[in-house]
C-alpha positions as CSV (number, residue, x, y, z in Angstrom):
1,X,54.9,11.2,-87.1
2,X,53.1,9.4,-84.3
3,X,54.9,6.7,-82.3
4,X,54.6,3.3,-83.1
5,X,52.1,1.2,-79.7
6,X,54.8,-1.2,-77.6
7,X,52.4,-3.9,-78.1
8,X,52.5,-3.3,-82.0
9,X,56.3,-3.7,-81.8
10,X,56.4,-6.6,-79.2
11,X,53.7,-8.4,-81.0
12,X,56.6,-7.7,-84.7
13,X,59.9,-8.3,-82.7
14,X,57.8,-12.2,-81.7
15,X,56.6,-12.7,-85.2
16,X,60.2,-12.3,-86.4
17,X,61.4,-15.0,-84.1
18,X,62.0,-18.4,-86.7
19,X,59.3,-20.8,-85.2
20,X,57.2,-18.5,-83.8
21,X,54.0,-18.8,-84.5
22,X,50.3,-18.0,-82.9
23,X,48.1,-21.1,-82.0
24,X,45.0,-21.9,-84.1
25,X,41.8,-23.5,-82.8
26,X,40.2,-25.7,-85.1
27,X,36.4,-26.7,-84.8
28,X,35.0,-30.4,-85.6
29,X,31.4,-30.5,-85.7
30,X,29.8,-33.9,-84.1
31,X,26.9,-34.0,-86.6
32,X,24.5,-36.7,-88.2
33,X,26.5,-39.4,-86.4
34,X,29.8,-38.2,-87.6
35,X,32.7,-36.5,-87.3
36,X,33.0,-33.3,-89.7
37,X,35.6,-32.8,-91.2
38,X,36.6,-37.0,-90.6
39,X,40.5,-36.0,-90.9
40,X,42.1,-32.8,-89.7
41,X,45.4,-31.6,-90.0
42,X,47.0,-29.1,-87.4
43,X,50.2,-27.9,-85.7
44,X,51.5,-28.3,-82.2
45,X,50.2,-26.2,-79.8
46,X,46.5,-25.3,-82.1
47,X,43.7,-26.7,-80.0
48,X,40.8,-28.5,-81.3
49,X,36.9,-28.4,-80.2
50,X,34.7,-31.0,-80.6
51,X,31.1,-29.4,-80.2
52,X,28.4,-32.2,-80.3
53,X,25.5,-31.3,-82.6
54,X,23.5,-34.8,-81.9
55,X,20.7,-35.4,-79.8
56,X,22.9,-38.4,-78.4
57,X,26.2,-38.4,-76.1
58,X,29.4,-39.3,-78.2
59,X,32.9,-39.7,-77.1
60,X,36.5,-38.5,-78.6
61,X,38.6,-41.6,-77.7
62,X,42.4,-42.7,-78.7
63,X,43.0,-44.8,-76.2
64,X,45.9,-44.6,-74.1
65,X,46.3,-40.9,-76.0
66,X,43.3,-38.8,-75.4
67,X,39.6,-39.4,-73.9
68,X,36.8,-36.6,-73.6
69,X,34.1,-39.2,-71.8
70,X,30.5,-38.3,-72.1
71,X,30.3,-35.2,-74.3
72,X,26.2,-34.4,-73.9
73,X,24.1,-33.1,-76.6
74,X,25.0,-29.1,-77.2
75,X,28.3,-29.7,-75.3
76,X,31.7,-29.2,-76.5
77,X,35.0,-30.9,-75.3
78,X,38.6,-29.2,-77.0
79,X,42.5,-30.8,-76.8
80,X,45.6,-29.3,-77.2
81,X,47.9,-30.9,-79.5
82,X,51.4,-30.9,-77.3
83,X,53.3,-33.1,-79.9
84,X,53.1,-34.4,-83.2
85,X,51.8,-37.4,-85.3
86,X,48.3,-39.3,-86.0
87,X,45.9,-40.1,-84.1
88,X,43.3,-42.0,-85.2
89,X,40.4,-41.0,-82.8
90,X,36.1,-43.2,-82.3
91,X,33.0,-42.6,-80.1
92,X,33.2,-45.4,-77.6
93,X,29.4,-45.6,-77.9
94,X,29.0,-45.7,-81.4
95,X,32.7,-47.5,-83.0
96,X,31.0,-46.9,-86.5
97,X,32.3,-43.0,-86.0
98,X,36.3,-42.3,-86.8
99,X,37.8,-39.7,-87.1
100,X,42.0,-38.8,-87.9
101,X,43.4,-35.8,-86.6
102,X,47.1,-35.4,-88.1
103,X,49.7,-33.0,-85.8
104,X,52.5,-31.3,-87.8
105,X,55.3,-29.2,-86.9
């Protein structure tokens, strides 16, 4: 019988923990002058990218929450969700664009 890797049985003994769980990163796509998917739900601690498909600059912008400024064509901006609720996020240079990003437990 071979022995079991320590990193197989650190990475079980942390998994067993109640409330432990790994962080996700979740993509939103800044396409066709929108934000796709327009609502997204995650956990605390999952991190979210915003890559800009357009030919224009946009903007992620709750203000007072979060602000990504000037995210140029091709570029990406990402967030870390450190607590919970809703934020309901624009582009500052185009209000027309909304997106809701939803933190959970």
């Amino acid at each position: 019988m071979r022995p079991v890797p320590l990193t197989r049985l650190l990475a079980a003994a942390l998994l067993s923990f109640p409330g432990f769980a790994l962080c996700a990163t979740h993509v939103v796509k800044i396409e066709g002058m929108a934000f796709k998917p327009a609502a997204l739900t995650v956990k605390r601690g999952d991190v979210v990218v915003w890559e800009n498909a357009d030919v224009v600059p946009h903007t992620v912008t709750e203000p007072g929450k979060f602000d990504s400024k000037t995210i140029a064509a091709g570029a990406k901006w990402s967030w870390k969700a450190v607590g919970t609720g809703r934020h309901d996020y624009v582009c500052t240079f185009h209000p027309g664009m909304k997106g809701t990003l939803v933190v959970g437990e």
